[in-house]
N, C-alpha and C positions, 0 to 999 in steps of 0.2 A: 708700285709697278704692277700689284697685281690686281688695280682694281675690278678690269672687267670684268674675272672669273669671283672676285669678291662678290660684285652685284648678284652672283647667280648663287653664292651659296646662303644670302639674304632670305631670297626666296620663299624658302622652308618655315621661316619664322616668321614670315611677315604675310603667309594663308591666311591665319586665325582675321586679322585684319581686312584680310582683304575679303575673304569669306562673308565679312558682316555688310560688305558693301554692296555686294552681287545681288541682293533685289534690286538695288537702287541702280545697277547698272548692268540690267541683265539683257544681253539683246532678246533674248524670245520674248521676253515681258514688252519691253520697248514695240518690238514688231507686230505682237498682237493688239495691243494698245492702238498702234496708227492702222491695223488691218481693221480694227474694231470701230475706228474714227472714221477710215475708208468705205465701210459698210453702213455705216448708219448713214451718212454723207449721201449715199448712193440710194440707200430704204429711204431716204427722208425726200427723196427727188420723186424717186418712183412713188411713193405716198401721197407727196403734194400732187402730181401729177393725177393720179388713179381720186383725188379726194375733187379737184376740180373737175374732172370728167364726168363724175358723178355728181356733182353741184349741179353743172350746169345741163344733164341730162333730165334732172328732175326740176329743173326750172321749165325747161324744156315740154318735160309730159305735163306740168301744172297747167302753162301756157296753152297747151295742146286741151285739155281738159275745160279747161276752163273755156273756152271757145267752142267745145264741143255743148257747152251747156248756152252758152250767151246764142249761139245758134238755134238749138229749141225754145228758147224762150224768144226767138226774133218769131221764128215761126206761127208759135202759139199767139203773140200781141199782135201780129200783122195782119192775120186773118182774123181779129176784131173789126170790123166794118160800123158796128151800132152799140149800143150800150148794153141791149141782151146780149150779144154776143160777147160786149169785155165783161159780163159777169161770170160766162164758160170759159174764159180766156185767163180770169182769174184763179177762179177754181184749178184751172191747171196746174197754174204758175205755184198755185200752195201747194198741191200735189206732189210738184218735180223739188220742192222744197224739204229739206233732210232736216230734222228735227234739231239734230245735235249742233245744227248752225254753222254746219261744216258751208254750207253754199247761201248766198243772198240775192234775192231779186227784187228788183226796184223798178216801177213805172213812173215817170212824170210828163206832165201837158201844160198846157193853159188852160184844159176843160178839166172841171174838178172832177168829172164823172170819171176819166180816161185816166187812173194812176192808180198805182199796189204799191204798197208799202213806202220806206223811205229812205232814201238813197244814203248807203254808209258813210257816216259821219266819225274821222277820227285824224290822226296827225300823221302827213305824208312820208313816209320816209325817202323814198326815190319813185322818179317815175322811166320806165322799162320803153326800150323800143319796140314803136309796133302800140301804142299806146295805151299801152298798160301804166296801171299807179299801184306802186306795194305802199298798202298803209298799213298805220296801228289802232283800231278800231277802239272806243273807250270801251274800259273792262275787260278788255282781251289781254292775256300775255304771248300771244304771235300776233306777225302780222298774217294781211289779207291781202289777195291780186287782184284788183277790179280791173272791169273794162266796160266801155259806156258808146251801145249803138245808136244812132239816127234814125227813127223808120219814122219815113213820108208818112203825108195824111192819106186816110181810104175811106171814099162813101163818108159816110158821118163823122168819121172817126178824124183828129187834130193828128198833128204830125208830135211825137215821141221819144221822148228820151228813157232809153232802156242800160240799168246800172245791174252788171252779173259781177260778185264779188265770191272769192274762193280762200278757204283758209290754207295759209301756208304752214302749220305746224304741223303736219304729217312729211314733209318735206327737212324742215328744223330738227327732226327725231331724229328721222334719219340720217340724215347729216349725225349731227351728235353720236347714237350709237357707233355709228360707221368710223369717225374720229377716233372715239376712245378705242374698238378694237382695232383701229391701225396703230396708234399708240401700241396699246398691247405689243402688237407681232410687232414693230418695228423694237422696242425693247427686248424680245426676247430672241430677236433673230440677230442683234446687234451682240447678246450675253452666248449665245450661241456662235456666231463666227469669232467673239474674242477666244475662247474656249478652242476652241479647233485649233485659231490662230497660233496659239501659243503652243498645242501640241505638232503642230507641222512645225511650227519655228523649231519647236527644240529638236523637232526628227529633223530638220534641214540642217539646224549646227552642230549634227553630231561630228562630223567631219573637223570642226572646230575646235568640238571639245577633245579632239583625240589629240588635235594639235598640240594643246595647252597642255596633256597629260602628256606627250611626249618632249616639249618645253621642259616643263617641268625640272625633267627626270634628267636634264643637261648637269651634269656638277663637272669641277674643272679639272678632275679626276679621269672623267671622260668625255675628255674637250673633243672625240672624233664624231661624239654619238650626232646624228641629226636629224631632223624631220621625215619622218616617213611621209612622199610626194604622191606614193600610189594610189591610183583609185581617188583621188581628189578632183571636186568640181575645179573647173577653170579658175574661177572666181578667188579659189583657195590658193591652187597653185603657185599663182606668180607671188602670192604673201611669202609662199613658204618657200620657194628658189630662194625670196630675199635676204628670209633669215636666216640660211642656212647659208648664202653668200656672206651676211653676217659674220654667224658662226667661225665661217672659216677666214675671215678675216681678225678676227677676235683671236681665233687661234695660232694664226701666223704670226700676228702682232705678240703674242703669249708668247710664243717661241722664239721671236727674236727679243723678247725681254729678256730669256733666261739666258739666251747666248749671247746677249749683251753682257748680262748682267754677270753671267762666268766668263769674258773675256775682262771685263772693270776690274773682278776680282782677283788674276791674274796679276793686270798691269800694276794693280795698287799695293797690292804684295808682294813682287818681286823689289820696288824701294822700299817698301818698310822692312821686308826681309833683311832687305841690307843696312836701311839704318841702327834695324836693332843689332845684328850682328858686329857691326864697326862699334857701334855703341857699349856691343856688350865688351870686346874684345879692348877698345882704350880703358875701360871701367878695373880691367883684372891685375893693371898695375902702373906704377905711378909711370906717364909716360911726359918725354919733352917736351915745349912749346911746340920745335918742329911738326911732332909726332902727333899734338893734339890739330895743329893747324890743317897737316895733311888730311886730317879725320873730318874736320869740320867743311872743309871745299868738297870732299866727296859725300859728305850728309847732305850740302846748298845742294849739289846736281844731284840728287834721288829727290830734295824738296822742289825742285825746278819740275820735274819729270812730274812728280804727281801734281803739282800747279798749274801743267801744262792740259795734263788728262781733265782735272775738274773744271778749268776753263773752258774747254773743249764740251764737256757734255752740257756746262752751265749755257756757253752758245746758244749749243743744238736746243737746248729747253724755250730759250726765248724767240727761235727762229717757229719750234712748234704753235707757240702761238700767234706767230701770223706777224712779226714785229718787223717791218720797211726797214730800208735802209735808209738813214739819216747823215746830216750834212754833207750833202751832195757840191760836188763843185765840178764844171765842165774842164775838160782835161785830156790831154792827147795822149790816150792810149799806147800808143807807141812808145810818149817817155816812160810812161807808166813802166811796163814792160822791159825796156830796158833799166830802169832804176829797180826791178826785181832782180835780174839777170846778174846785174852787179852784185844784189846783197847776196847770190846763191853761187860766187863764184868761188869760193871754197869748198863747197860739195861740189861742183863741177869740177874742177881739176882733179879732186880726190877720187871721184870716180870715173877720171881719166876721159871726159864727154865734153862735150861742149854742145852751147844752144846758140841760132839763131833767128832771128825776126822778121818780118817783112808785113807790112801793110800799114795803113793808120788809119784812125776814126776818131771823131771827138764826140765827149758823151757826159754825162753828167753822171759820178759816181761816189762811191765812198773810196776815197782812196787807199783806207787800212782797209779794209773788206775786199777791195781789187785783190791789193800787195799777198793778202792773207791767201783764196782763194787759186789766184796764181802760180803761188809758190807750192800750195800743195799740187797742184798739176806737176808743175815743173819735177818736185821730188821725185813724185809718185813715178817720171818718165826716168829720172835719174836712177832709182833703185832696178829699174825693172831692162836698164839697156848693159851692154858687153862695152867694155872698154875701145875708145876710139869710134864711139856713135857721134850720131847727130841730132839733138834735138832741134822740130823745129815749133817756133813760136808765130801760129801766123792768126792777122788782124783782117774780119771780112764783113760787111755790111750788110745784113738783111733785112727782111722786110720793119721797119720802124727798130729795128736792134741791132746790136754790134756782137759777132763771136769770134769770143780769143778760144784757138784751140792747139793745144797740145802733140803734139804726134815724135813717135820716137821708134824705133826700129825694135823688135820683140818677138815673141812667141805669139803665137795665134791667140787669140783669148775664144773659149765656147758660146755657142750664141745663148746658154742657159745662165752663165753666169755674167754676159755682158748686161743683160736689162737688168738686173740686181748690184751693179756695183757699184751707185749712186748710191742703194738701198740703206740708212742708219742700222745699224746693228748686225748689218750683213758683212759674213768673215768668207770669200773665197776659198782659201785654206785651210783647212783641219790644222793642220802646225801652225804657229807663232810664231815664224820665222822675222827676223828682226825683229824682235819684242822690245826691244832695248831703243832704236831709234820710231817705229812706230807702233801706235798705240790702235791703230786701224779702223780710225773718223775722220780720213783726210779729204774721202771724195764726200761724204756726206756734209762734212764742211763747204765746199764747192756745193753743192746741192743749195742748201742751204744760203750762201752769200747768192748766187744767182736768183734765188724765187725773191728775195731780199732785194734785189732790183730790178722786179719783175722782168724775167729770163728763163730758163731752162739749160739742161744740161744733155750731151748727149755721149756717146762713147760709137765707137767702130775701129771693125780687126780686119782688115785686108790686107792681102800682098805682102804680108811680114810686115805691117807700119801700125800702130795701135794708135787711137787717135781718141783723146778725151777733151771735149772743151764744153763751158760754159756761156749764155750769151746774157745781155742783160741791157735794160731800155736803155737807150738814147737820151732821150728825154727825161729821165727819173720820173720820181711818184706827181700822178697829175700833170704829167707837161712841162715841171717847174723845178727848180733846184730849191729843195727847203735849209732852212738854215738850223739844226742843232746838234748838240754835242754828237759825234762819233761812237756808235753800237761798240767797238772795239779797236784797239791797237795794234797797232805794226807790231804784228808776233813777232816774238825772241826765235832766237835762230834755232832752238833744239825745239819750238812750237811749229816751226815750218815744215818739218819733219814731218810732222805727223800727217 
């Protein structure tokens, strides 16, 4: 029973553990990691970006360049007129010619007199719009940009094919250099925000880490201590109401364990008390049959009483985990109800009260689970009225459900302790009044057979009339009446009691 606050004093021992695992699942680490993925993701955009821009700016000036040169060389062959003149016109063209063979110029005709040099010969790689051809020249390791003008015939002069070729590897360098240092910086600007990232992450979950250290520091010793909410970002907050709803859930449940658990102790002591005492007291000398018989009917009813109580909490265990009511069979509520009334007509006379009924519904239910449920109502009205009351039993149809409820003339009940007296483990009472006929599980019993066919329970105190009932589907589980054994029996009449 004391598991919850068990898990929390685990804790302590099970750091060393969890310590070794916290690289592997550190959120700062995590968030700099993806900050650090987000960053590069973003340099590597802006990179490709800034690296084409610059491609194509410097294809751009080559293009420009190279046109600026195929231009002078139009100028200089065009104003060839005669063959004196294309030997000045040559002479130029070696002139405007760079040694390093960074540029090439090329004349061809049909007249052998009218051509310089010879038109670059190598394997095309693509040809460029605007009629450009990048080739690879043989014995070169870059290519070259050619471009190849028309100039009409003049005076003597045949009409001309003029070939201006320009080397691209001052273009390739740059490129290249420019590549690796973008590599470079996007490497180190990516080592750079992971770096950062992790120190804002960890300055951002400090807030976190206070959380865990005041986690922590919960033992079940000081089940009231709780999160400190102040000064917390939003984000944290509604974590930490939660747990701290937790918490106090953890601990109300804690607290009605113990006061369960010292009223069990109670009930279960008061018959053993007495069995041992009858026990001890036939033991002290030789006693009659009479004497031993009388002894032994009063041990069956203390063994009765405690059979009653462990069946009761055994119930309440398997209703905890969620377990339907089974073999259901459709059945008029009314007889139902009345075939209670009869098996409770002993304690009704005896406490001088009488019950009765009015309504009817047919429903599909467990009929010990009804009888059961029922009869604790019914007590519960009989303990609690003055001689020459009225109980009444009435039968009403709601939406898809049927409620039988209870009402019986009484003392006001507080509206603090009306939504708690469903409640399991919950004692109204500081004294154990009636200790002897109840053991004080009877409405949670009711609780209990009602979620059992899916239902609810409700309670109300007006007008001096106390009113406790239970409702539960029509229909049963699914729509349908299932067929198997029965969760429990037609309690014995000192179980009704309770």
């Amino acid at each position: 029973m004391n598991v919850p606050w068990a898990a929390l004093r685990e804790g302590p021992r099970s750091q060393s553990s969890q310590g070794s695992q916290r690289s592997q699942r550190s959120i700062a680490r995590r968030l700099a990691v993806m900050f650090a993925l987000v960053a590069l993701f973003v340099f590597s955009l802006v990179g490709s970006g800034l690296f084409l821009v610059l491609r194509v700016q410097l294809e751009q000036h080559l293009r420009d360049s190279l046109d600026n040169r195929a231009e002078i060389a139009r100028l200089i062959v065009s104003h060839a007129s005669n063959p004196d003149k294309w030997k000045m016109a040559k002479e130029k063209l070696a002139d405007i010619t760079p040694r390093d063979g960074s540029t090439l110029f090329a004349v061809t005709s049909n007249d052998g007199r009218f051509s310089y040099g010879l038109p670059p010969a190598g394997h095309v790689v693509k040809k460029v719009l605007g009629g450009y051809v990048r080739f690879r020249p043989e014995g070169r390791a870059y290519d070259m940009l050619m471009t190849t003008l028309t100039i009409p015939p003049y005076a003597d002069r045949p009409p001309l094919q003029l070939f201006v070729a320009v080397d691209c590897s001052p273009n390739v360098r740059t490129m290249r250099v420019f590549g690796v240092a973008l590599a470079a910086l996007l490497a180190l600007a990516t080592v750079t925000v992971l770096l950062l990232s992790y120190s804002v992450a960890r300055l951002g979950l400090a807030p976190l880490t206070r959380l865990t250290r005041d986690a922590q520091n919960v033992r079940p010793n000081n089940r009231s201590q709780r999160l400190d909410t102040r000064s917390l970002p939003f984000e944290l907050e509604d974590l930490a109401k939660s747990f701290n709803g937790a918490l106090e859930r953890l601990d109300h449940a804690y607290g009605r364990l113990e006061s369960f658990n010292a009223d069990v102790a109670h009930e279960l002591r008061t018959p053993v008390t007495i069995l041992i005492g009858q026990t001890e007291v036939a033991l002290t000398r030789d006693r009659s049959i009479d004497e031993l018989r009388h002894t032994l009917q009063s041990n069956l009813e203390e063994f009765e009483r405690v059979r009653a109580i462990i069946n009761d909490m055994l119930f309440l265990a398997r209703a905890d985990q969620g377990e339907r009511a089974t073999g259901l069979v459709e059945v008029s509520l009314a007889a139902e109800v009345h075939r209670t009334l009869e098996f409770l007509e002993i304690p009704l006379e005896d406490a001088q009260v009488r019950a009765v009924s009015n309504g009817d519904a047919r429903a599909f239910v467990n009929t010990s689970l009804f009888g059961r449920a029922l009869s604790n109502l019914v007590m519960n009205a009989i303990q609690h009225c003055t001689p020459g009351a009225t109980i009444h039993v009435s039968i009403t149809r709601e939406h898809g459900r049927v409620r039988v409820a209870v009402a019986n003339p009484g003392e006001p009940i507080a509206p603090h302790i009306m939504e708690h007296l469903f409640d399991r483990f919950y004692r109204a009472e500081s004294s154990r009044t009636n200790s002897r006929e109840n053991h004080g599980l009877g409405l949670a019993i009711v609780k209990a057979v009602a979620e059992m066919h899916r239902g609810t329970v409700a309670a109300t105190s007006a007008n001096g009339i106390n009113t406790f009932s239970f409702s539960i589907a029509r229909f049963g589980n699914e729509h349908r009446p299932v067929d198997a054994v029965p969760v429990a029996s037609v309690p014995h009449k000192r179980e009704a009691s309770a």
